[in-house]
C-alpha positions as semicolon CSV with decimal commas, in nm:
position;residue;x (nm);y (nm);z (nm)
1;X;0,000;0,000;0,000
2;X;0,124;0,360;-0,114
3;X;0,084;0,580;0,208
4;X;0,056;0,961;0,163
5;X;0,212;1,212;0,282
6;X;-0,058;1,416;0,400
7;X;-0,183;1,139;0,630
8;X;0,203;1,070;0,758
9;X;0,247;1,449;0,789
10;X;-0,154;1,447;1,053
11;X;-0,023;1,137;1,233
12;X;0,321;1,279;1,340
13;X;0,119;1,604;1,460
14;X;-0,115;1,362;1,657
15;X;0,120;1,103;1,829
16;X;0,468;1,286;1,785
17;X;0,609;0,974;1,632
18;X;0,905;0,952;1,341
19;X;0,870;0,989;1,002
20;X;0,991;0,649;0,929
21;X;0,728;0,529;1,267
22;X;0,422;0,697;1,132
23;X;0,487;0,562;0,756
24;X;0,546;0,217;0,901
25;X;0,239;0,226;1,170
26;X;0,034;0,363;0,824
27;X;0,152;0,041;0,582
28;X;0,078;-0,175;0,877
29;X;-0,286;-0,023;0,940
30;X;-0,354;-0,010;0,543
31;X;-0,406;0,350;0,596
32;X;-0,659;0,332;0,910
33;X;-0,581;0,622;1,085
34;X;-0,668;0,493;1,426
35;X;-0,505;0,171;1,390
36;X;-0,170;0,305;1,311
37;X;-0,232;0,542;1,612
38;X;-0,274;0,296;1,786
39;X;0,003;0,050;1,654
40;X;0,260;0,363;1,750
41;X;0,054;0,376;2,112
42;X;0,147;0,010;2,173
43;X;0,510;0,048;2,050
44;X;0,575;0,386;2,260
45;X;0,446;0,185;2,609
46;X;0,712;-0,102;2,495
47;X;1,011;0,142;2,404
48;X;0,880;0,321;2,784
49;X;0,899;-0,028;2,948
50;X;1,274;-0,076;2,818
51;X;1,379;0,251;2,966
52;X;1,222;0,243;3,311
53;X;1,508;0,123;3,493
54;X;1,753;0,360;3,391
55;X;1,861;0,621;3,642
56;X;1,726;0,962;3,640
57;X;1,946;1,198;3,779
58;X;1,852;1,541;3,594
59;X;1,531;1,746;3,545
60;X;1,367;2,050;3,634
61;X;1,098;2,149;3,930
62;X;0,799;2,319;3,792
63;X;0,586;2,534;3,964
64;X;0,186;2,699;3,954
65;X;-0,007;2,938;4,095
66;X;-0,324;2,964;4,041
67;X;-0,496;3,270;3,916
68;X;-0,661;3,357;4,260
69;X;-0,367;3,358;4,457
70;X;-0,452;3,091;4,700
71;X;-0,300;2,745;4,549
72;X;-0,015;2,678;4,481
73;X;0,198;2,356;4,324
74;X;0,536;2,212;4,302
75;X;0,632;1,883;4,100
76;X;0,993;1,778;4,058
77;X;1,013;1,559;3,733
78;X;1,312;1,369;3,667
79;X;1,475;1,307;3,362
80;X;1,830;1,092;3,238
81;X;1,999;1,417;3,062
82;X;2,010;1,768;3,074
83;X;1,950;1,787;2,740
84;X;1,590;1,669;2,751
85;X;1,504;1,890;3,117
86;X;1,582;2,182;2,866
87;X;1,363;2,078;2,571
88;X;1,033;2,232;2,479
89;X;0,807;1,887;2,567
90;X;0,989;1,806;2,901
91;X;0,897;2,178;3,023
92;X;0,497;2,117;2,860
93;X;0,481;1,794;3,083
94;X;0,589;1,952;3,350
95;X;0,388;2,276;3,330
96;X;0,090;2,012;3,234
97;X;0,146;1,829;3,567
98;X;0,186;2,119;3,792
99;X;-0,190;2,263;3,664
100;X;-0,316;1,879;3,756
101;X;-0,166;1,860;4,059
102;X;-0,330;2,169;4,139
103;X;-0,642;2,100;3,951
104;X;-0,720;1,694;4,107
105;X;-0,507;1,760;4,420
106;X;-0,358;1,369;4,403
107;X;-0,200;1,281;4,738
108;X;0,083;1,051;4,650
109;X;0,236;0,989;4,356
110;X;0,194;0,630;4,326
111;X;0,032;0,322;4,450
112;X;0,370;0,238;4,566
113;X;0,361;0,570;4,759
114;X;0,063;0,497;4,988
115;X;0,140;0,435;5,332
116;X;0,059;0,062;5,452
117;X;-0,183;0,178;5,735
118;X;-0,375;0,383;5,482
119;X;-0,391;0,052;5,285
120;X;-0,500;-0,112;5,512
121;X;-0,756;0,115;5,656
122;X;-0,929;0,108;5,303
123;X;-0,890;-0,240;5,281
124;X;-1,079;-0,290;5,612
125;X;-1,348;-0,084;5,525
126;X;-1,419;-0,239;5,202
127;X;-1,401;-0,561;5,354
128;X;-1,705;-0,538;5,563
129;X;-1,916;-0,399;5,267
130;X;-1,816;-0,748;5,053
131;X;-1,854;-0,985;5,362
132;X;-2,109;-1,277;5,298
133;X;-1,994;-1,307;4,879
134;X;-1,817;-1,600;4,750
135;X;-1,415;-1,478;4,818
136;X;-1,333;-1,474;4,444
137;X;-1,602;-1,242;4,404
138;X;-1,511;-1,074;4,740
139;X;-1,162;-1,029;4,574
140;X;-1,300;-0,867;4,260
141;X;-1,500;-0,619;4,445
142;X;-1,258;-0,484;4,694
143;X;-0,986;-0,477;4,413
144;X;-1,227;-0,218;4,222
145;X;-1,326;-0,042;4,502
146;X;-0,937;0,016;4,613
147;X;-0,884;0,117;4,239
148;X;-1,202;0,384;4,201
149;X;-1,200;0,546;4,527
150;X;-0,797;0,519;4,673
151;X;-0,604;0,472;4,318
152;X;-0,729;0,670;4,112
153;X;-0,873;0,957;4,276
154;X;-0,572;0,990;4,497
155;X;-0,264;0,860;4,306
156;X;-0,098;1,103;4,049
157;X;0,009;0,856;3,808
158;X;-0,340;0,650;3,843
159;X;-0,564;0,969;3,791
160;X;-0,712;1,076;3,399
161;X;-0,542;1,382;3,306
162;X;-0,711;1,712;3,369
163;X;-0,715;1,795;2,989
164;X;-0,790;1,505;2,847
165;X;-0,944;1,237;3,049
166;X;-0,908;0,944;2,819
167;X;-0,528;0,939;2,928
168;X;-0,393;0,876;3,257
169;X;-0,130;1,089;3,408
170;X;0,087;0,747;3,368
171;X;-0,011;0,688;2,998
172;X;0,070;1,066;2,943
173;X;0,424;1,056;3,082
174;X;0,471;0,672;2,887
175;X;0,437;0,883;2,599
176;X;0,659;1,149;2,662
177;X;0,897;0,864;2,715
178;X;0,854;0,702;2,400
179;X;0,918;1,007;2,197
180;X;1,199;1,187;2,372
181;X;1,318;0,797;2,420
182;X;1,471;0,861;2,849
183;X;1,310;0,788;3,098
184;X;1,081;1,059;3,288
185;X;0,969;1,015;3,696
186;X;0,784;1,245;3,895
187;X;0,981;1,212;4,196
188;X;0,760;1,444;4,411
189;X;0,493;1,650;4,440
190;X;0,373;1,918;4,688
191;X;0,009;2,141;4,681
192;X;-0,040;2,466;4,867
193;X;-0,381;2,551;4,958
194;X;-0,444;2,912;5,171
195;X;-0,705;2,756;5,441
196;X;-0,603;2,370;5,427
């Protein structure tokens, strides 16, 4: 199949991807726009993946203030090179997570980051709601409860993005590390609120 230009030209604006990734992710979706977004979706969360363990020394700490004065955010966002901490998208993300932090007011950063006794607190709680079910089904039920009301509402990288909701905050920096190909942690996160 021949791919155009055109289209190659309105996928690299959508997904950020190559030249030679968008033409590729194009032959392989016989010109389906959404497939080949999604082709290059799949491929960025693999190239993220092989990066993850790498050490990120560098980066840049963001800050926002809100319009009226009374919030406040900082988010320090890590990064392998200086190079990238410098670079137009590293300083978007970061401006993007400061106005979600401030925006969704997350209280850790990841699942990894909630304390045990707040676990298990929420654990106990949803317990006694699912007692009487069959324990698979148990299982199931506290599992999505955890994820909807502890996860997700309170865990940065769990949450959907302020701007667009069909990404998480995770997904969102997975991208950023596909395309600038390094890998990017949000190492910590603090929210000012006059009155709190």
């Amino acid at each position: 199949m021949v791919v155009k230009a055109g289209d190659v030209k309105t996928l690299r604006e959508k997904t950020g991807g190559g030249v030679v990734e968008c033409k590729n992710a194009l032959e392989e979706a016989n010109g389906n726009m959404a497939k080949a977004e999604e082709i290059l979706k799949k491929k960025g969360q693999a190239r993220a993946e092989k990066v993850k363990d790498r050490v990120s020394k560098e980066g840049r700490v963001g800050s926002y203030v809100h319009t009226t004065g009374k919030i406040g955010v900082l988010v320090d966002l890590a990064c392998e090179t200086d190079f990238v901490a410098k670079s137009d998208e590293f300083l978007a993300l970061l401006k993007d997570l400061c106005l979600h932090v401030c925006a969704c007011s997350p209280q850790y950063v990841s699942k990894a980051n909630i304390p045990a006794d707040v676990l298990e607190q929420e654990t106990a709680k949803f317990a006694e709601e699912v007692k009487g079910k069959p324990p698979e089904i148990q299982k199931k039920i506290l599992d999505g409860k955890l994820t909807k009301t502890l996860f997700t509402q309170k865990c940065l990288l769990e949450q959907p993005f302020v701007k667009d909701d069909t990404l998480t905050i995770g997904a969102l920096i997975d991208a950023k590390v596909a395309k600038l190909r390094e890998n990017i942690v949000v190492r910590r996160f603090q929210r000012f609120e006059i009155g709190e």
